[in-house]
C-alpha positions in Angstrom: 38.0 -40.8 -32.1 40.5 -41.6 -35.2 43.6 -42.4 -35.3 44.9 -38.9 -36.8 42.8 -37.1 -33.6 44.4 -39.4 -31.3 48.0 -38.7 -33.0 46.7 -35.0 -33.0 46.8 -34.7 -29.2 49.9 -36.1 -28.7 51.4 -33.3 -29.5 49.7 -31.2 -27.0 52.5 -30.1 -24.4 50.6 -27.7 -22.9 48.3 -28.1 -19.7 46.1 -25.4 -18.2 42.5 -24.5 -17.4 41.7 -22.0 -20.5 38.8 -19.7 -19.9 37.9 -21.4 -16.7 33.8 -21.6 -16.4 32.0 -19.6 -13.5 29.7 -22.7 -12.9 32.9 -25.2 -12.3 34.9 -25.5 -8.8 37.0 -28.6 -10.5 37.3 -29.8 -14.1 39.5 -32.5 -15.6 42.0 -31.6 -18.2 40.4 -33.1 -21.6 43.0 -35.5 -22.6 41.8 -38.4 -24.6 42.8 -41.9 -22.7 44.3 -40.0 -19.9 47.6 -39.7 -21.3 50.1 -37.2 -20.5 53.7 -35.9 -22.2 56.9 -36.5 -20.2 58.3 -33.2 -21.1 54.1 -31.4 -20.8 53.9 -28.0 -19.4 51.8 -27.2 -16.1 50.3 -23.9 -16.2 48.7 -23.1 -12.5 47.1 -19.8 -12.6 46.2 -17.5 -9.6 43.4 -18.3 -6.8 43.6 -22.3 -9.0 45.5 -25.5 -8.1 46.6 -28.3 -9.8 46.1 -32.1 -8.9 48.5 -34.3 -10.2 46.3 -37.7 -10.1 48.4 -41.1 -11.5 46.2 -44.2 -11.4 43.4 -42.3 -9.4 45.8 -41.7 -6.5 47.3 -37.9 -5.9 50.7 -37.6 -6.4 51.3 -34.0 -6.0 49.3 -30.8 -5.8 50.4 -27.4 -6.9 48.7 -24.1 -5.9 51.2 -21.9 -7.0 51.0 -20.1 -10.0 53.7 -20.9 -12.6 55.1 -23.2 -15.4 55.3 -26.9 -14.2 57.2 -29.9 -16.6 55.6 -32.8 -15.6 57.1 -36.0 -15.5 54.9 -39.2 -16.4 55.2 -43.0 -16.3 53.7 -42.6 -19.8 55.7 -42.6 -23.1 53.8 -41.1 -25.7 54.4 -42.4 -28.4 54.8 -46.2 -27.8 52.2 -45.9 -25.4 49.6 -44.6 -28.5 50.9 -47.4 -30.1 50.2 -50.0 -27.6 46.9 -48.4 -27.1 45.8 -48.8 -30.6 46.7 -52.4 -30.1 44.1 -52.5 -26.9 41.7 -50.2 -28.9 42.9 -47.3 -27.0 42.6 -48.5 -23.3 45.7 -47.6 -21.4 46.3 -49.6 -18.6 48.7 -46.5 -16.5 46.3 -43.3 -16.2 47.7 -40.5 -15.5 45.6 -37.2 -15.4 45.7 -33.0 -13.9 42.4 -31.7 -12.0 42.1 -28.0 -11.6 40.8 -26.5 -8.6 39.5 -23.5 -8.1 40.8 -21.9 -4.3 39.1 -18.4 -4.3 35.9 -17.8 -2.3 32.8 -18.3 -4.2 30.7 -15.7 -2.8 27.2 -14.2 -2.4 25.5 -18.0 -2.6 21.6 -16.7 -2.1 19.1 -19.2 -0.4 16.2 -19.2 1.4 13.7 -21.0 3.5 11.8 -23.1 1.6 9.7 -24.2 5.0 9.1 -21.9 7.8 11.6 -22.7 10.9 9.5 -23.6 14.1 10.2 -23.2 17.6 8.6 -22.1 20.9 8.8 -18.4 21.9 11.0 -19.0 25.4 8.9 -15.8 26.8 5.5 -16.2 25.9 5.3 -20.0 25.0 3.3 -19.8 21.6 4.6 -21.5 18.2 6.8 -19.2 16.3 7.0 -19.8 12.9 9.4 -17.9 10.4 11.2 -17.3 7.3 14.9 -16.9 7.0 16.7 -15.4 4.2 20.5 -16.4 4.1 23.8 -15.1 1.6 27.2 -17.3 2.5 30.0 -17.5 0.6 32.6 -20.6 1.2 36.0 -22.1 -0.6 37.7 -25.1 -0.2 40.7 -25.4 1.7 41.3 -29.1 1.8 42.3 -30.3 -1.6 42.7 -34.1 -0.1 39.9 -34.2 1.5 37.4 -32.7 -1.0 39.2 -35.4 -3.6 38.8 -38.4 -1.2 35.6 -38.0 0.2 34.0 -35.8 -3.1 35.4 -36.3 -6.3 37.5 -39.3 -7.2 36.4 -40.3 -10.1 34.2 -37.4 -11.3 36.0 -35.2 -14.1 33.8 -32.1 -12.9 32.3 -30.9 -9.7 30.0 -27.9 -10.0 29.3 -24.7 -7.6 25.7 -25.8 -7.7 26.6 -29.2 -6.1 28.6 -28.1 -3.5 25.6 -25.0 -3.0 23.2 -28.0 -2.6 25.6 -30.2 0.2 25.7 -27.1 2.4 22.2 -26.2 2.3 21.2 -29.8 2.7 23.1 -29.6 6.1 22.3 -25.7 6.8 18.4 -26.9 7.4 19.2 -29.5 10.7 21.2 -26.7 12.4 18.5 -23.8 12.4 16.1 -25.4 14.2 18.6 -25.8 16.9 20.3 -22.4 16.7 17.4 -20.8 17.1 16.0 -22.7 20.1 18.8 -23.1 22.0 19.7 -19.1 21.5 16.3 -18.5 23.4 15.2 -15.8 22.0 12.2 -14.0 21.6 10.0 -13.2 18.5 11.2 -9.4 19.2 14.5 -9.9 19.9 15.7 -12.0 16.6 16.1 -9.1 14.9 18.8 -7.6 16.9 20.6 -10.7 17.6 20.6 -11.6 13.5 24.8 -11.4 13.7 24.9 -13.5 16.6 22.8 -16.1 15.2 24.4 -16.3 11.7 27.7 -17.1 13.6 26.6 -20.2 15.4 25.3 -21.7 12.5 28.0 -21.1 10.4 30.0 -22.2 13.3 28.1 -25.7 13.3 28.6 -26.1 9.7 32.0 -25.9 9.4 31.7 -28.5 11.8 30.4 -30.7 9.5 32.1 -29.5 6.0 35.8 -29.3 7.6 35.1 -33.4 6.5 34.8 -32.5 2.9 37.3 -30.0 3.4 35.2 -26.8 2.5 34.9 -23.7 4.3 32.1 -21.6 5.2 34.0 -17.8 4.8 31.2 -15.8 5.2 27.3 -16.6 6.4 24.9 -13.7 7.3 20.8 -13.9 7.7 19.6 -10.6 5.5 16.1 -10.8 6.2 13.4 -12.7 8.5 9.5 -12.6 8.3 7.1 -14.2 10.1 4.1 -16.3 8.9 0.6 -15.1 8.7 -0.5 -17.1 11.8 2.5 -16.3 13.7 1.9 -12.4 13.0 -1.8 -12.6 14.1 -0.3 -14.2 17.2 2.3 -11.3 17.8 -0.3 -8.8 17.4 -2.4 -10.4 20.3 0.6 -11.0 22.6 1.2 -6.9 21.9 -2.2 -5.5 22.5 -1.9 -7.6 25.8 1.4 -6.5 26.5 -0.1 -3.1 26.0 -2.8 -3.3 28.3 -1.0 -4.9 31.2 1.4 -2.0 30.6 -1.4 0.8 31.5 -2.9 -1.1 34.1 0.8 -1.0 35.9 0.8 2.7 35.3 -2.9 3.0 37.0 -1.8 1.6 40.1 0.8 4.8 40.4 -1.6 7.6 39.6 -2.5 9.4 43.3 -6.4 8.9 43.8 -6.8 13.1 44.9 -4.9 13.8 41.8 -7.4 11.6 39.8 -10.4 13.2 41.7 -9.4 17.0 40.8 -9.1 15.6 36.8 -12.6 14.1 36.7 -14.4 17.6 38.6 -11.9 19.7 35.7 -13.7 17.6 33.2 -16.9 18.0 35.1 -16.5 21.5 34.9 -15.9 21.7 31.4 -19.1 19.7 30.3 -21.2 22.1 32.5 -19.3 25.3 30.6 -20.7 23.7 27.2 -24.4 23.4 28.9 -24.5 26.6 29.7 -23.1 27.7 26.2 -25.9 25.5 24.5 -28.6 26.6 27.2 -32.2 25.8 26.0 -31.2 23.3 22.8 -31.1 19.9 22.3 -27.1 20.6 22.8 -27.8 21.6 26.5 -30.1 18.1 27.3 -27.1 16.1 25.7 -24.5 17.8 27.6 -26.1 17.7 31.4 -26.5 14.1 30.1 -22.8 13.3 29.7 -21.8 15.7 33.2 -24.5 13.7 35.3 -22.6 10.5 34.0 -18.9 11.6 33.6 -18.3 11.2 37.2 -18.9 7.5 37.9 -17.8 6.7 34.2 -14.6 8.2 33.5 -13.7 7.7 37.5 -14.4 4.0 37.1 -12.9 3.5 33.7 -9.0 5.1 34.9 -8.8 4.6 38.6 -10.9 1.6 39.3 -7.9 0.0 40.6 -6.8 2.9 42.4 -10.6 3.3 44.1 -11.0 0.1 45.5 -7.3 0.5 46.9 -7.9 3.6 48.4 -11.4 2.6 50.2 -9.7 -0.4 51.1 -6.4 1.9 52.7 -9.8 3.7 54.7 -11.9 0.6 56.0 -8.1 -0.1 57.3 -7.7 2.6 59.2 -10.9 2.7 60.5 -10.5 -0.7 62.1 -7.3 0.0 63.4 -8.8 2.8 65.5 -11.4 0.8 66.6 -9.0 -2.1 67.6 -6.9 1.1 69.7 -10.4 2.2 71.4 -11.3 -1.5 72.5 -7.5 -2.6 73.8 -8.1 1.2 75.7 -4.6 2.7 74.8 -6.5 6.1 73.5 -10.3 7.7 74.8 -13.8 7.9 73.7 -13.1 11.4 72.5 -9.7 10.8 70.9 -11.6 7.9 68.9 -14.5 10.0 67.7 -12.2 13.2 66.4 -9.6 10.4 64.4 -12.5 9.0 63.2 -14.2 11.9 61.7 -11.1 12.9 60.5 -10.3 10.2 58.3 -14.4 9.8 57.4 -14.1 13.8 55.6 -11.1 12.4 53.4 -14.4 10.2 51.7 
């Protein structure tokens, strides 16, 4: 820089943040060897804040918006002077950060692994893909200087994106496996979830002094494997399901549907009587008994002849202790022998 640029920006009295960039969060007001006017003007606009930095130390910060005069150990002029003289390294730095205090919303991120953990209900591996949108701020300027930026003149949206996520991946797993959940309930419970881990991570970022404002989970898929596994567990599921209705379906009941359908075949012999349809329907009737009756009651049968061979002995146990006749034993017996 020349000695008429350096001379040139002395006579800048004027501070503020000028067409502020989307990507920035904080950006150092470009002033060549950190020099700054005693009678300067602070311009703070709204949702920004102003860090008044002397010697890398804050010495005030200002989030309100209006005109500021600052007030510097610096005098400008002799101090260009003397800088000259030390090729233009001031030895008393003074310098304004802006900040900028609105949310930055609708931060987009994904899985870039699946998250695994064991289904609490039917113990297989469940692996899936999470979709996330968060929006955060940062609410303590101190902090965020101290343990952030110092000596950076810039601090981007994408780095501060990049810190959260970087922490967002360690508190999934967890979330997720301590919520107990299974593969068919996540779903429902996406709100729920979405609040304990942003819950943990302001945990962590209240130390840098950002906030997560906002955190929701928009979508969740499941890997290839994990859905062929999910389609086994549900054709079980299924069938365990009918078998549990079988068990309540009266035997009689079953009986008088299997002679309806019996009945029915024979109607479409007769209809076909003499053609190859006839030989194919006596051919299904002679077999639709035993089949159909084993294939929806087979539970129910063997329960039911169990319920006789019961009560058969339990007569017979009656007759031999002598507490009812011969004759009373034959005609109970017969009885229950016609409900074959």
């Amino acid at each position: 820089m020349g000695l008429l640029d350096f001379i040139k920006w002395q006579k800048i009295d004027v501070i503020r943040w000028e067409n502020p960039e989307s990507f920035l969060l904080i950006k150092k007001f470009d002033r060549p060897l950190d020099e700054i006017k005693d009678d300067a003007t602070l311009i703070v606009e709204p949702w920004y804040a102003a860090i008044f930095v002397h010697n890398w130390v804050i010495e005030a910060i200002e989030q309100e918006p209006w005109k500021w005069s600052l007030q510097t150990e610096n005098k400008p002029f002799i101090t260009s002077l003397k800088n000259i003289l030390r090729w233009f390294e001031s030895p008393d730095k003074a310098a304004v950060f802006f900040v900028k205090t609105t949310e930055i919303l609708n931060q987009k991120w994904g899985t870039k692994n699946p998250v695994k953990y064991i289904d609490p209900q039917y113990n297989f591996p469940v692996k899936l893909r999470a979709f996330w949108n968060f929006s955060f701020r940062i609410v303590d300027i101190p902090k965020f200087w101290q343990n952030y930026v110092w000596t950076r003149s810039e601090v981007t949206v994408d780095e501060i994106r990049q810190v959260i996520v970087d922490r967002l991946m360690q508190y999934i797993t967890d979330v997720f496996a301590e919520a107990k959940l299974s593969y068919n309930e996540i779903d429902a419970n996406r709100v729920e979830l979405a609040d304990k881990i942003k819950e943990k991570l302001n945990e962590v970022l209240w130390n840098l002094g950002i906030q997560i404002t906002d955190f929701r989970i928009e979508d969740i898929n499941f890997t290839e494997d994990t859905e062929e596994l999910i389609r086994k567990v549900a054709e079980q599921s299924a069938n365990v399901q009918a078998m549990n209705k079988l068990k309540d379906i009266d035997w009689r009941a079953m009986q008088n549907y299997v002679t309806t359908k019996q009945l029915d075949v024979m109607e479409k012999a007769v209809q076909n009587e003499g053609g190859v349809g006839s030989t194919m329907w006596m051919f299904i009737w002679a077999n639709l008994g035993s089949n159909l009756g084993a294939q929806m009651t087979g539970v129910n049968l063997q329960s039911w002849q169990n319920d006789i061979e019961t009560k058969l002995a339990k007569l017979k146990e009656l007759l031999d202790k002598g507490l009812i006749s011969k004759e009373d034993y034959e005609k109970k017996k017969k009885e229950i022998l016609e409900s074959l």
